[in-house]
LUMFINU-304479 format. One line per 8 residues: for each residue x, y, z of N, C-alpha, C. Coordinates in steps of 0.2 Angstrom, whole numbers, always signed. Each point is the difference from the previous one (the first is absolute). Layout:
<sites>
X:Y:Z:X:Y:Z:X:Y:Z; ... .
</sites>
This chain:
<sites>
+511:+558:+417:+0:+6:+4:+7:+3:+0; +2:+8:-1:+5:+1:-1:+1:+3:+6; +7:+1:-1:+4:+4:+8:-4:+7:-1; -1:+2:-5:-3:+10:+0:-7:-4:+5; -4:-4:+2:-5:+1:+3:-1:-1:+7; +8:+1:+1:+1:-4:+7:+2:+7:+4; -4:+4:+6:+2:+5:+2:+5:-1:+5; +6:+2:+4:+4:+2:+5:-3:-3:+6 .
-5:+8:+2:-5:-3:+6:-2:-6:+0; -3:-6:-3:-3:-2:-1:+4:-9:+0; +7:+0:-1:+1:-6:-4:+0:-5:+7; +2:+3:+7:-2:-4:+5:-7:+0:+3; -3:+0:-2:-8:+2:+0:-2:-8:+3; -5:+0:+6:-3:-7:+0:-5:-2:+0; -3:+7:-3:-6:-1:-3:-3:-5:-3; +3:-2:-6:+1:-7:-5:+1:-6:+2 .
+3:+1:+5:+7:-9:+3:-6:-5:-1; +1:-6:-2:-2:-6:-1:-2:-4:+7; -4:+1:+6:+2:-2:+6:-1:-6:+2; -4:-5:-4:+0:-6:+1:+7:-3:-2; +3:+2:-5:+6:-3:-3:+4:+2:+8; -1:+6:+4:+5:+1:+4:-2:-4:+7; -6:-3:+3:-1:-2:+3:+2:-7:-1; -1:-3:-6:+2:-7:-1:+9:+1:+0 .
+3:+4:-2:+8:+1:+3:+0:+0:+4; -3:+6:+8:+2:-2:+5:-1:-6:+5; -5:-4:-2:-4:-6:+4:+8:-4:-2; +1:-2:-7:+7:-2:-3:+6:+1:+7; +1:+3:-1:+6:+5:+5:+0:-2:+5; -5:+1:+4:-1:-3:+7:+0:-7:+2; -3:-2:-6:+1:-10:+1:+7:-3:-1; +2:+6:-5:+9:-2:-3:+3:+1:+8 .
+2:+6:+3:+2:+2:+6:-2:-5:+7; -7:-3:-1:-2:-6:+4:+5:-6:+2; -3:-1:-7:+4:-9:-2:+7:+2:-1; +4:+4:-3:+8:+1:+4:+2:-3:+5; -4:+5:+5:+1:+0:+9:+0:-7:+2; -4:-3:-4:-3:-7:+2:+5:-7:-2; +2:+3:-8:+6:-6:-3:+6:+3:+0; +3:+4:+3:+5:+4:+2:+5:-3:+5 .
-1:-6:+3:+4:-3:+5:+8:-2:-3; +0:-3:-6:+5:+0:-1:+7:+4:-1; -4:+7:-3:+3:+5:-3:+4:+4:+7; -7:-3:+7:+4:+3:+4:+6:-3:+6; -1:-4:-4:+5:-7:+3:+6:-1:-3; -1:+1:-6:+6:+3:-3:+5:+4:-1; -4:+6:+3:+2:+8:+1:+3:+1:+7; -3:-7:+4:+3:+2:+8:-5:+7:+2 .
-6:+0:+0:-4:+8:+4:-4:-4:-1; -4:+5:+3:-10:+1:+2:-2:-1:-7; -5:-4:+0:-6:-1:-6:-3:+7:-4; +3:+5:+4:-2:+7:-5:+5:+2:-5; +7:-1:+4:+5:+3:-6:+1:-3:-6; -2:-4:-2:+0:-5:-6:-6:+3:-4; -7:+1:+1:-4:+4:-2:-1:+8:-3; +5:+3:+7:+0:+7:-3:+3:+0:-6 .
+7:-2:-6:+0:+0:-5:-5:+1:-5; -4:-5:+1:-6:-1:-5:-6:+5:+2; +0:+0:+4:-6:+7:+3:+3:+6:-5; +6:+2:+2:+2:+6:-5:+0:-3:-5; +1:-3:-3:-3:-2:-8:-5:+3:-2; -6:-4:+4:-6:+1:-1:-2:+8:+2; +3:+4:+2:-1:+7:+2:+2:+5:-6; +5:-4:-3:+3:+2:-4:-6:-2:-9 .
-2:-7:+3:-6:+0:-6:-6:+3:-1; -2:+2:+4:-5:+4:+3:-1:+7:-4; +7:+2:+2:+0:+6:-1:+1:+1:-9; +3:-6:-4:+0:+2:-5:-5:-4:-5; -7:-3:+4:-6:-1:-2:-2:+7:-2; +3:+6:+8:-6:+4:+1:+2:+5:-7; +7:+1:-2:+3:+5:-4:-2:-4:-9; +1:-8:+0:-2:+0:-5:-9:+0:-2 .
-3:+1:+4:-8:+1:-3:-3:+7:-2; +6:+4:+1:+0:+7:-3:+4:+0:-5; +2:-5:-6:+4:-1:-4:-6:-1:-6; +0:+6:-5:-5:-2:-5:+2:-8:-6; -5:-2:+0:-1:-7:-4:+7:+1:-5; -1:+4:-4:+1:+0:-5:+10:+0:-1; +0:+3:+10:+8:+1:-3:+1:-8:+4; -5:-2:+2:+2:-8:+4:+4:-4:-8 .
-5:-2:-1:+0:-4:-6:+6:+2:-4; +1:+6:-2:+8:+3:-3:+4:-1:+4; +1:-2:+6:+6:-1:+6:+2:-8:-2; -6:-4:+0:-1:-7:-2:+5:-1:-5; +1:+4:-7:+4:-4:-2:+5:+2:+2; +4:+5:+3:+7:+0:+4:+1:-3:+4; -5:+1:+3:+3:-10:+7:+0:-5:-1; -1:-2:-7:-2:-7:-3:+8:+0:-3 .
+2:+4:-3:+7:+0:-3:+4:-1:+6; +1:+5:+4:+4:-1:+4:+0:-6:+5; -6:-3:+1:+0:-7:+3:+3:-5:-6; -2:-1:-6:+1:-4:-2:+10:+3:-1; +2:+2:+0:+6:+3:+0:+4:-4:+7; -2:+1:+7:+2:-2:+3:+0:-10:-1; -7:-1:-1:-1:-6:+1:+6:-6:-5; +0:+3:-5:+6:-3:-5:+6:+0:+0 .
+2:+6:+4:+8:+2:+4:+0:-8:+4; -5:+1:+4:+0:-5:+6:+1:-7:-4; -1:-1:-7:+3:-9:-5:+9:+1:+3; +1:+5:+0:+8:-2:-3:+3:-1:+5; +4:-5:+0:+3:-2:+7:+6:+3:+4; +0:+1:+5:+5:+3:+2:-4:+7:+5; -6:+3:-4:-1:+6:+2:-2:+4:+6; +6:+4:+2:-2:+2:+8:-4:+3:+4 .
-6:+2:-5:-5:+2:+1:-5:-5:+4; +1:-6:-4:-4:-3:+5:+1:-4:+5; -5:-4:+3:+0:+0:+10:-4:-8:-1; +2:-3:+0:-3:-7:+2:-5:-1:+7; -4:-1:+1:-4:+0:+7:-3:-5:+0; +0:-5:+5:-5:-5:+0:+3:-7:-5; +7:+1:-2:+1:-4:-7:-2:+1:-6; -4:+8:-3:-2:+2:-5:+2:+9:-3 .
+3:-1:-2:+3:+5:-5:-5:+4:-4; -6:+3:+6:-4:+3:-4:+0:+7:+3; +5:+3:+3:+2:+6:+3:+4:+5:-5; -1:+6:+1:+6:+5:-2:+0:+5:+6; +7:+1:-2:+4:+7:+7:+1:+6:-4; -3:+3:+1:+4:+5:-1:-2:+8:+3; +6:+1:+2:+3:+5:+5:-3:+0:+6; +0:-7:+1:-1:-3:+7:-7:-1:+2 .
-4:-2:-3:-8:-1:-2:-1:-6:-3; -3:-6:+4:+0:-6:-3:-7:+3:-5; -4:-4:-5:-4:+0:-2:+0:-5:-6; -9:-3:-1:-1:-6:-7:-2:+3:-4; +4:+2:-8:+0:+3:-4:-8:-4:-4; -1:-7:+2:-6:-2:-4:-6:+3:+3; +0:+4:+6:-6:+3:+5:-2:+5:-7; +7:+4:-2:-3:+6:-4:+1:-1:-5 .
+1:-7:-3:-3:-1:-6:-5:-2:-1; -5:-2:+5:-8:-3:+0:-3:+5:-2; +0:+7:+6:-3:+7:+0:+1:+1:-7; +6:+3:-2:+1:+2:-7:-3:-4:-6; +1:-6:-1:-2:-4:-5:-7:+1:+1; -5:-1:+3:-8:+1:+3:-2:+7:-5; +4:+5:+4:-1:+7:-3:+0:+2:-7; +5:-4:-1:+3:+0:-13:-4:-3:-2 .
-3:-9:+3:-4:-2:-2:-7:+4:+0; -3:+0:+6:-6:+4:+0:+1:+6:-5; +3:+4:-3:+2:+6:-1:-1:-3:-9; +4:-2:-2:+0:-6:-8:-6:-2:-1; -5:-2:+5:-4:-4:-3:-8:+4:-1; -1:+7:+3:-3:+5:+0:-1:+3:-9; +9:-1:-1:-1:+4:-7:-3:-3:-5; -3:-8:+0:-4:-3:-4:-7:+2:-3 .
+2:+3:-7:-4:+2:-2:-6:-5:-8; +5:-5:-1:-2:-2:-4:+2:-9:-1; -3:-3:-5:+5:-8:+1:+7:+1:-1; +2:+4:-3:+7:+1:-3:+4:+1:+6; -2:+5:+6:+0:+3:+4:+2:-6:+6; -4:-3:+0:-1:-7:+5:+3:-2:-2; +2:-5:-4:+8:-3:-5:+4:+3:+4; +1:+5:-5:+8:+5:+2:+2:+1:+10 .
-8:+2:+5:+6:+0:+5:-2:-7:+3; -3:-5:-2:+0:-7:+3:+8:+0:-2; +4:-1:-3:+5:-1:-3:+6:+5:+6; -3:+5:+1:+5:+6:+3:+2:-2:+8; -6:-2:+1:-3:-1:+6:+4:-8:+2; -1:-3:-3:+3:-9:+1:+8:+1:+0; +1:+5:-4:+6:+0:-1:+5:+3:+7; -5:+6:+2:+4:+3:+5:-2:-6:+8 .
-3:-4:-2:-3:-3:+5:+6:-8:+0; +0:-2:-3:+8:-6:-2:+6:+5:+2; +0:+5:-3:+7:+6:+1:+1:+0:+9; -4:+2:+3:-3:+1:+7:+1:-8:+6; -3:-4:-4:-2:-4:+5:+5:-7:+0; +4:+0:-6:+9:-3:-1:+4:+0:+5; +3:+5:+1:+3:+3:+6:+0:-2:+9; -9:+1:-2:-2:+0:+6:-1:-10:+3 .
-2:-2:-6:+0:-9:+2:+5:-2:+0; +7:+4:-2:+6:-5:+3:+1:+0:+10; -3:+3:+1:+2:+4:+7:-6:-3:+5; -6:-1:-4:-9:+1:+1:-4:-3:-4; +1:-7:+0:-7:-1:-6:-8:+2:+2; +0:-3:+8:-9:+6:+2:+1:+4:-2; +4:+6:-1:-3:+6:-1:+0:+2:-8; +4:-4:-3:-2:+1:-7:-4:-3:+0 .
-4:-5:+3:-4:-4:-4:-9:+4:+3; +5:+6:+7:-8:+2:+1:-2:+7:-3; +8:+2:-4:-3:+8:-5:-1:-4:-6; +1:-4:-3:-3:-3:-6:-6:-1:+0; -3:-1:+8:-8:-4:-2:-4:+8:+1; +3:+5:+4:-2:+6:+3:-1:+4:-9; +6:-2:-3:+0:+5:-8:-5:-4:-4; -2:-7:+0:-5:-5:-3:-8:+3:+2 .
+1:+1:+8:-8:+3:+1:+0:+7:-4; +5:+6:-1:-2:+5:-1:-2:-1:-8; +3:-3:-4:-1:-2:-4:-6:-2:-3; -5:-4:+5:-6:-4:-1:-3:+9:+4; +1:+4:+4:-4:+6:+1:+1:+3:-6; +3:+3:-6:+2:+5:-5:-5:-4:-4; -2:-6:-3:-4:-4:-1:+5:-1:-8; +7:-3:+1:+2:-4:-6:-3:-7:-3 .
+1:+0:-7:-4:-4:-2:+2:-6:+5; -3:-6:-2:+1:-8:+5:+5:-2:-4; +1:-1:-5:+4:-1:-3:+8:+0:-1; +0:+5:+3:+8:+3:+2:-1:-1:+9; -3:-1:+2:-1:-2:+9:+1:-8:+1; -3:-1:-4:-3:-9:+2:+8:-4:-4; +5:+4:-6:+4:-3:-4:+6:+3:+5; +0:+2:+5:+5:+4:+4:+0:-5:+6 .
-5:-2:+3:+0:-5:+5:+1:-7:-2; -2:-1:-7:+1:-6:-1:+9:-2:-2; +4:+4:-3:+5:+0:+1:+2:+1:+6; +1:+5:+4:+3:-1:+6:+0:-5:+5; -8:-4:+0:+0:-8:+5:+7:-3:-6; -1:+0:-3:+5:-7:-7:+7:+2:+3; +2:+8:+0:+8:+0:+3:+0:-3:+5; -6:+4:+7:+2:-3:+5:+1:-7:+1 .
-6:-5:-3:+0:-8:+1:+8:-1:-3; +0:+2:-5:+6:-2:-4:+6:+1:+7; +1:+6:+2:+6:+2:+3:+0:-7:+6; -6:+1:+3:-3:-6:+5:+4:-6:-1; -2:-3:-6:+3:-8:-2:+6:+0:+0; +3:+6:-2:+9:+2:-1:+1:-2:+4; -1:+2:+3:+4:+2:+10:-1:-6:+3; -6:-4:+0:-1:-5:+4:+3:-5:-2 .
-2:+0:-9:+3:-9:-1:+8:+1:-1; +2:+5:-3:+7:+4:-1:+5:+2:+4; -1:+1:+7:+6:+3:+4:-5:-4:+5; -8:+0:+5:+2:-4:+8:+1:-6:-1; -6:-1:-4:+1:-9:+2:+8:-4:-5; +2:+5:-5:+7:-5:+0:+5:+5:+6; -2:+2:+5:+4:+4:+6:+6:+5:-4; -2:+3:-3:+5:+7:-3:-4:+6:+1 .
+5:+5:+1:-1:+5:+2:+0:+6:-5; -1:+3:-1:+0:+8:-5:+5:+6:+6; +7:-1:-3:+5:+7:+4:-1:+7:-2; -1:+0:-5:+1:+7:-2:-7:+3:-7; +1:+3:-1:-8:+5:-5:-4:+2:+3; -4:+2:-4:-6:+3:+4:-6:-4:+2; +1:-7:-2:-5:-5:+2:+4:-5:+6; +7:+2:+4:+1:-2:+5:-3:-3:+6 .
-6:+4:+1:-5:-1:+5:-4:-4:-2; -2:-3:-8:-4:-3:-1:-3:-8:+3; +5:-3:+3:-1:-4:+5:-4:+0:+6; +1:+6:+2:-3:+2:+6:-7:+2:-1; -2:+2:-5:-7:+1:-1:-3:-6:-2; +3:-7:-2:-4:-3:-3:+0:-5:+5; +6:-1:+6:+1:-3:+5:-7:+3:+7; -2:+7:-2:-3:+1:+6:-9:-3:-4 .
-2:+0:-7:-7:-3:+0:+2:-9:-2; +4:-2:+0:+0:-6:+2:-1:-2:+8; +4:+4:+6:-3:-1:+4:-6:+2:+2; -3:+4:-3:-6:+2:+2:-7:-6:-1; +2:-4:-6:-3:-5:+0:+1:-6:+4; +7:-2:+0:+3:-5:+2:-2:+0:+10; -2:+4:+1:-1:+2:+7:-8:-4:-1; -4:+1:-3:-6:-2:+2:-1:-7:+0 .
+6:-4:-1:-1:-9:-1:+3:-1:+5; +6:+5:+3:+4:-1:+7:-4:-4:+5; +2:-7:+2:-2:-4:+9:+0:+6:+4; -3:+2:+5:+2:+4:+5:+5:-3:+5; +0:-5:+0:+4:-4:+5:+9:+1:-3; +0:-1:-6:+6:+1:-2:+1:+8:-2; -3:+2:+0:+3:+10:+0:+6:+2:+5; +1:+5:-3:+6:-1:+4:+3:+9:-5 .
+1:+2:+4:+4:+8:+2:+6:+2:-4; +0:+4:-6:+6:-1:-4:+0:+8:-1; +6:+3:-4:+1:+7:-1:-4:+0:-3; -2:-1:-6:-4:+0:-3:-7:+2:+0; -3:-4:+4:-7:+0:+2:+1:+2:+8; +6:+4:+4:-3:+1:+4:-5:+6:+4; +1:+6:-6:-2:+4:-2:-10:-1:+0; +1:-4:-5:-8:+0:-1:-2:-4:+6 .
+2:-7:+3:-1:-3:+3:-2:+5:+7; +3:+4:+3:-2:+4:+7:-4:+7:-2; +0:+1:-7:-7:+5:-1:-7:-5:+1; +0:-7:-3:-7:-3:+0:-1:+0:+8; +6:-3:+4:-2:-1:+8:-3:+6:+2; +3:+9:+0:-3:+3:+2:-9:+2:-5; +0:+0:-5:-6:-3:-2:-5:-3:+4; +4:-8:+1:-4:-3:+3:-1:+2:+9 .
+3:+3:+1:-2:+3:+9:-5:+5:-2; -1:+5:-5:-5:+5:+0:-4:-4:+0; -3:-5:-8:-6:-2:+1:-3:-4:+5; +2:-1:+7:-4:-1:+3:-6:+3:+3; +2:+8:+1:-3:+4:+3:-4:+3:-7; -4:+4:+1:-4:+6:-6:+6:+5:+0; +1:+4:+6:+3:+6:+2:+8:-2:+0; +3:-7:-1:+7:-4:+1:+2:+2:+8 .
+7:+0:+0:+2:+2:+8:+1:+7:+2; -3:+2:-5:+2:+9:+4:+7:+3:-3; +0:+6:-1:+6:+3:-4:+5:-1:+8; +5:+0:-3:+7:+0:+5:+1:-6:+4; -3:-4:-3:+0:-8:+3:+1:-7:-5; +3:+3:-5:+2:-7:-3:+7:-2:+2; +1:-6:-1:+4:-5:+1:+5:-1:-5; -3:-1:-6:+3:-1:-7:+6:+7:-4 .
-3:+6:+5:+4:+5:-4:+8:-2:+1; +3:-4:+7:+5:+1:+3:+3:-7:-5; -3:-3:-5:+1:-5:-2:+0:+0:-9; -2:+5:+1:+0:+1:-8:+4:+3:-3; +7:+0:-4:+4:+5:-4:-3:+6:-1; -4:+0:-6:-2:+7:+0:-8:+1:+0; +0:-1:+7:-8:+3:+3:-2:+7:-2; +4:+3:+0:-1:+9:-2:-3:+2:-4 .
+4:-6:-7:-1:+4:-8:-3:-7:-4; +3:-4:-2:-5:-4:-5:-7:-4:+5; +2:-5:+5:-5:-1:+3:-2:+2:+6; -3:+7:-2:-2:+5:+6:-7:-2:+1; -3:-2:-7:-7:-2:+1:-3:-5:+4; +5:-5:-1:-1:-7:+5:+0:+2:+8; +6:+5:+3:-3:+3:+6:-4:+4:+0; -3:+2:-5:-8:+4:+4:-5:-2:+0 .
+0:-7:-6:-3:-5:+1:-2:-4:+8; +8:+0:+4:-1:-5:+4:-2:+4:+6; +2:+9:+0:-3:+4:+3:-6:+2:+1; -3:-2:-3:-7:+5:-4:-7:-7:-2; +5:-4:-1:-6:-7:-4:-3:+2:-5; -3:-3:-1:-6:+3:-8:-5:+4:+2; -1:+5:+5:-2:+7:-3:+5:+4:+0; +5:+0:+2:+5:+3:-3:+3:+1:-9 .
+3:-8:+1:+2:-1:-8:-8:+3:-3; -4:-1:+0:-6:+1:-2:+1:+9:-2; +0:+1:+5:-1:+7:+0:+6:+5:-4; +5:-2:-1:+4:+2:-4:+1:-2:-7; -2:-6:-1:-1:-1:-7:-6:+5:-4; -4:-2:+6:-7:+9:-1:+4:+7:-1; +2:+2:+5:+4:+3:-1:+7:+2:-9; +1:-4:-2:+5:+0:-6:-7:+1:-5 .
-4:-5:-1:-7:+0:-4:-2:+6:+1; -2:+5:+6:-3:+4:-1:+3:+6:-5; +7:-1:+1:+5:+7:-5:-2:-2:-5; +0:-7:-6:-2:-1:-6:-9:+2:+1; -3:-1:+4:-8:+1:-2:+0:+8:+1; +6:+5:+4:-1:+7:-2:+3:+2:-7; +3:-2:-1:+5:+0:-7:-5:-2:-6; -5:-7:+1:-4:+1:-4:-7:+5:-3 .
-1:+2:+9:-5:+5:-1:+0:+8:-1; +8:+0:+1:+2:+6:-1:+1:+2:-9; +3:-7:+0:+3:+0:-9:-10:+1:-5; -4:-1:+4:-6:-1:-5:-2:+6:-1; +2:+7:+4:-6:+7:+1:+9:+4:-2; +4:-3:-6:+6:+1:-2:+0:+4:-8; -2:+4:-1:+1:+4:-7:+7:-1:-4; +5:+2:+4:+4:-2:-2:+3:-9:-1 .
+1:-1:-5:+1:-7:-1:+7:-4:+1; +6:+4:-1:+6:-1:+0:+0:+0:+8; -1:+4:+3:-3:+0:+8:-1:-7:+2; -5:+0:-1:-6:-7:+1:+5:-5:+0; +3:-2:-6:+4:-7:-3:+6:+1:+8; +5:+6:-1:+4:+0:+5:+1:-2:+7; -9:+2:+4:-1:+0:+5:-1:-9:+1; -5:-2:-5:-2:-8:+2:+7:-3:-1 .
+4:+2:-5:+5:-5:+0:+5:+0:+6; +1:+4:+4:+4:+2:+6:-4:-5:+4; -7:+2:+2:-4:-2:+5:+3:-8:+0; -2:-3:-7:+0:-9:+0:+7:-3:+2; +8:+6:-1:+3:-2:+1:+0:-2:+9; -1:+4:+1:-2:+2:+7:-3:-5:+5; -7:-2:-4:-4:-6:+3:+4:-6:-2; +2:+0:-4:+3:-9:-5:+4:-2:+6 .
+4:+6:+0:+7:-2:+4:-2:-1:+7; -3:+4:+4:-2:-2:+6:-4:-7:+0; -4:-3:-6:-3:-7:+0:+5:-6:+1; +7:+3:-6:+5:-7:-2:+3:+0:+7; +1:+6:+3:+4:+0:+6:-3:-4:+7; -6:+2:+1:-6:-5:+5:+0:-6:-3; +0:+0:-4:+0:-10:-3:+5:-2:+1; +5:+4:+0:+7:-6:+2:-1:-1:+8 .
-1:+7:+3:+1:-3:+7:-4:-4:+3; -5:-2:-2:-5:-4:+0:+1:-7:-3; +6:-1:-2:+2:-7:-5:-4:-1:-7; -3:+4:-4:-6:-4:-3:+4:+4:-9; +6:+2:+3:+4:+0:-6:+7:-1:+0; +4:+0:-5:+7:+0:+1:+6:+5:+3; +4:+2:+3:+3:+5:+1:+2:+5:-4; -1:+6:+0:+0:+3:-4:+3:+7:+3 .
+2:+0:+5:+3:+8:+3:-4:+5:+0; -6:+1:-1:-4:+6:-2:+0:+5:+6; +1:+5:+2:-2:+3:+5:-8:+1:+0; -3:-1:+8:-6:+3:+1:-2:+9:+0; -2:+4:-7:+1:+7:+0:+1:+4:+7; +4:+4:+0:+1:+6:+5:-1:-5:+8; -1:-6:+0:-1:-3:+6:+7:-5:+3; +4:-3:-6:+5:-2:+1:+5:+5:+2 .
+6:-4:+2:+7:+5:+2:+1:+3:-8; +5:+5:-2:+3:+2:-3:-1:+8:-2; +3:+2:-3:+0:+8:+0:-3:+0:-8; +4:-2:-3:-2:+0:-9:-7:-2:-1; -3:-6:+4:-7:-1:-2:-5:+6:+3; +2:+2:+7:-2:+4:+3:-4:+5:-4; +6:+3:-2:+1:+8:-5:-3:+0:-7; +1:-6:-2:-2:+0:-7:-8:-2:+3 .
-2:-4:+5:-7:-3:+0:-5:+9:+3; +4:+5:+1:+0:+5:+2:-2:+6:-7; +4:-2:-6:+0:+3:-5:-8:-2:-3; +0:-7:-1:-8:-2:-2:-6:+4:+2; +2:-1:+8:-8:+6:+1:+2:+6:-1; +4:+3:+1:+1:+8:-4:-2:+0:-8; +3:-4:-4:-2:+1:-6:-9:-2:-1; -3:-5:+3:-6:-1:+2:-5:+6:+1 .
+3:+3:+8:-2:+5:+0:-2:+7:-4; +8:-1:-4:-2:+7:-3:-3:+0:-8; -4:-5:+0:-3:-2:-5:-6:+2:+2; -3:-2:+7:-6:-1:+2:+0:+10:+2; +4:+5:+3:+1:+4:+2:-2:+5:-5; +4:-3:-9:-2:+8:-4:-4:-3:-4; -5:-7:+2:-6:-1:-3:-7:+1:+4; +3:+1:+4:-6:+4:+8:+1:+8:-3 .
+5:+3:-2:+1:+5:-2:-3:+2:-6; +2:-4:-3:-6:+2:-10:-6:+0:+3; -4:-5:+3:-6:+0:+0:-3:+6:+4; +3:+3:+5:-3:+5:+3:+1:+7:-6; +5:-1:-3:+1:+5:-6:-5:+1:-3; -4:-9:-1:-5:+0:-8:-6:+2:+6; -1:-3:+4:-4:+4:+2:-3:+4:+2; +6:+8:+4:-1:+5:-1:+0:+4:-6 .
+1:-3:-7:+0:+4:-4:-9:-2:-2; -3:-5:+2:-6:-4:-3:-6:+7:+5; +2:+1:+6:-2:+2:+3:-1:+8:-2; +6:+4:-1:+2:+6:-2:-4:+1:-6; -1:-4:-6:-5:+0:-6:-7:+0:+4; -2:-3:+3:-7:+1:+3:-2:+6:+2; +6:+1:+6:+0:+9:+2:-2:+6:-5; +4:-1:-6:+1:+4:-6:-5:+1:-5 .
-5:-7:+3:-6:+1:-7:-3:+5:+2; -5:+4:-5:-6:+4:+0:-5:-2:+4; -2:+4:+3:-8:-4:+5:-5:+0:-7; -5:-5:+0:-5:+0:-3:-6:+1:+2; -5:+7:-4:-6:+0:+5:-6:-7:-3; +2:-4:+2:-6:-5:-1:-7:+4:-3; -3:+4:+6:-7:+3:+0:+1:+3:-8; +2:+1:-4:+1:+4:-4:+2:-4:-6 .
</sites>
């Protein structure tokens, strides 16, 4: 669809809007806004004020995502995908700046060096490189037209996907490890040979195993460190699924409370206070938030958990599922196919992440920092989780659009035929 078909009067038009997609945003919104209020005790302990000023920041956030859902779903498809690869440059542009030591752009938080400032705006440059890379990918693997075709951007594709996701692992191994598996699915959607699918995972386990055994029999257990590169962190990721296992032979009598595990260690307690109840202890009554470092943002799930019990957890996990089962049913009655691939691949980002993020706080995987979408604290997931349903949207928006086109045009030819005198 070109810009000549897009009238003036018309471009705010809500005749089209996608409303389920807008319904499942605001349900979103209102349980983010909830659970803040609820895991917010610290932020407001530390700020010295009432439990609301610590909120209001992220409330504007989210006021602020809102509105640029509302402006991107009147953004034709087609200049979406062309923006893709300018955000993709200049994310991976920042991302790399941030290898070189010394750079004053960046902002360490939390002990991780996956910020950038500029002009006084913290933001994580790998937020807009998942969005963009999703959009080039999906966009590349559309134009397969032939084997030749599948070859050449399987190649185009892997390549901007190691280019993209280097960067990002030195800072974040989950989140490279979860836009690899998200560019693997769209890959098995475009319908690439298995050939090229099944020889891309099987070397990737071999790196990781291999990287794995490094680190364990190479640096912990002879007790050496890694100071400097881009695999610096690399003991820490291999130190957190070692405990993740090492934790399930623990005596319960001999445990015992270290920095380490004490993070995870008072997410399972608040856990374990929900599942007593169905409904847990009721919003604004946990215990654990006042106990937990960051109740707000990575283990915000464990207090809705403790809040809510398992029809809560429940219901929110429905909730994430339902945006991928509209996305799937949206993407089915999709003519457009570049469309289609873009929308599912956003969507699974979207669900993945909210799954890997629920499983940590729940113990039943390794630490991984994932925000819970648009429902944890921060601005940059906020906006960018904000970006998704706009783009989502406006998929759904000028494809409610064509078809009321092909329609009235199906109808209009009806109007138009000759009457026939049967009797004659």
């Amino acid at each position: 669809m070109s810009l000549s078909d897009y009238r003036i009067s018309d471009i705010f038009s809500r005749k089209y809007i996608d409303r389920p997609f807008w319904i499942l945003f605001a349900i979103l919104i209102i349980v983010a806004i909830i659970a803040l209020f609820s895991a917010g005790s610290t932020l407001a302990y530390d700020a010295g004020t009432s439990a609301v000023s610590p909120i209001l920041k992220q409330i504007v956030f989210i006021v602020i995502g809102v509105a640029m859902a509302f402006l991107v779903q009147y953004v034709p498809t087609w200049m979406i995908r062309g923006s893709g690869y300018g955000l993709l440059a200049l994310s991976l542009l920042m991302l790399y700046s941030m290898m070189i030591p010394g750079n004053p752009f960046v902002v360490t938080i939390n002990g991780a060096g996956r910020w950038f400032n500029l002009f006084g705006f913290t933001f994580q440059p790998s937020e807009l490189a998942k969005l963009s890379l999703i959009i080039v990918v999906a966009d590349l693997l559309t134009r397969i037209r032939s084997n030749e075709d599948a070859r050449r951007y399987f190649y185009w594709t892997l390549g901007l996907t190691l280019v993209t996701i280097f960067p990002i692992m030195t800072g974040n191994l989950s989140t490279a490890l979860l836009l690899a598996g998200v560019i693997l699915l769209l890959w098995f959607l475009a319908r690439l040979p298995w050939k090229y699918i099944l020889s891309t995972i099987g070397i990737a386990l071999l790196v990781l195993c291999m990287g794995y055994l490094i680190v364990e029999f190479g640096f912990i257990r002879q007790h050496r460190t890694i100071k400097s590169g881009p695999f610096k962190r690399a003991i820490t990721w291999v130190g957190r699924v070692d405990d993740m296992f090492a934790e399930r032979n623990t005596d319960a009598a001999e445990f015992r409370l270290t920095d380490d595990n004490y993070q995870r260690s008072i997410a399972k307690v608040a856990v374990a206070r929900g599942g007593k109840s169905p409904i847990g202890v009721l919003p604004g009554n946990s215990k654990e938030r006042d106990y937990l470092p960051l109740a707000f943002a990575d283990y915000i799930f464990a207090i809705i958990v403790e809040e809510t019990g398992i029809i809560g957890a429940a219901g929110l996990i429905f909730l994430y599922l339902a945006i991928l089962f509209r996305a799937c049913y949206a993407s089915s009655r999709y003519a457009d196919y570049q469309a289609m691939l873009m929308v599912m691949g956003l969507a699974l980002m979207l669900t993945c992440q909210a799954l890997v993020s629920m499983a940590v706080a729940v113990g039943i995987g390794p630490v991984t920092g994932q925000p819970l979408p648009m429902i944890s604290k921060g601005g940059t997931s906020v906006i960018i989780t904000s970006l998704y349903f706009g783009i989502m949207m406006a998929v759904a928006r000028e494809q409610n659009e064509l078809s009321a086109r092909q329609q009235a045009a199906i109808d209009d030819s009806f109007n138009d035929a000759p009457d026939i005198d049967l009797e004659n």
